[in-house]
N, C-alpha and C positions, 0 to 999 in steps of 0.2 A: 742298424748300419747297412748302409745299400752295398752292392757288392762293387767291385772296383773292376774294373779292365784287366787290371795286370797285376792283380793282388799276390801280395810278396810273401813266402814259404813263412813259417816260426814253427821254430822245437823246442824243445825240453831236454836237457842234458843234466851232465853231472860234470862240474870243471877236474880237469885229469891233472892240468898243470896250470900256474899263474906265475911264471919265473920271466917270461918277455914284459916290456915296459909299454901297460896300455895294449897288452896281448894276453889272451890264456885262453888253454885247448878245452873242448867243451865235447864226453863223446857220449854219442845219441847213442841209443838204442831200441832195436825195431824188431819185431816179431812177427815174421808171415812166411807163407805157405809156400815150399819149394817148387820151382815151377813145374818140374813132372812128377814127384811122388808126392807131392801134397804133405808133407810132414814138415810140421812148423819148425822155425829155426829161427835164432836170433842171430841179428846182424848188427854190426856196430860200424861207425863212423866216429870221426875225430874233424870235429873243426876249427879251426883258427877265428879266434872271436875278439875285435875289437870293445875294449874294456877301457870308456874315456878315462874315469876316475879312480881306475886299479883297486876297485871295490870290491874283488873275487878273492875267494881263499878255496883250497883245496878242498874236493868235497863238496861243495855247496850245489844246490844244484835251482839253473838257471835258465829263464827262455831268452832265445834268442830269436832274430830275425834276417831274412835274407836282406843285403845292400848291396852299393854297386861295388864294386872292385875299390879295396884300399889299399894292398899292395899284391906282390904277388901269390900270396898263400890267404888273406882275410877276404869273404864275402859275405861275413857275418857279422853284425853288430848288437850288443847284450842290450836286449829289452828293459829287464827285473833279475831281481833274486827272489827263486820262488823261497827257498828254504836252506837259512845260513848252515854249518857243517857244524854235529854237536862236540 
């Protein structure tokens, strides 16, 4: 696949919540190195992820992809399900 111009972010989450209609929160986590002592740290994010066919259940965890602005809180929209919630 050639590389794109302006090729769009995708992460890997785990969905936190799926209670909005065609919305559910999805929160990343990242692990890296503090920027003056160098001592690893994990950092978490929470995004608002456009879900057309409300296919998400808690737990599952999902990639997603950056899109344009859907409303004021969603600039994510759900790729796949890597892995349903046992």
């Amino acid at each position: 696949m050639s590389e794109e111009r302006n090729s769009r972010k995708v992460r890997q989450g785990v969905v936190v919540s799926a209670a909005g209609d065609k919305t559910c929160v999805v929160e990343i986590k990242e692990r890296k190195p503090h920027a003056v002592y160098g001592k690893m740290m994990t950092t978490s994010k929470k995004l608002h992820v456009h879900d057309e066919k409300n296919e998400t259940n808690v737990g599952d965890t999902v990639r997603v992809m950056e899109t344009r602005p859907l409303s004021k809180t969603k600039h994510w929209r759900l790729l796949n399900i890597v892995e349903k919630a046992k």
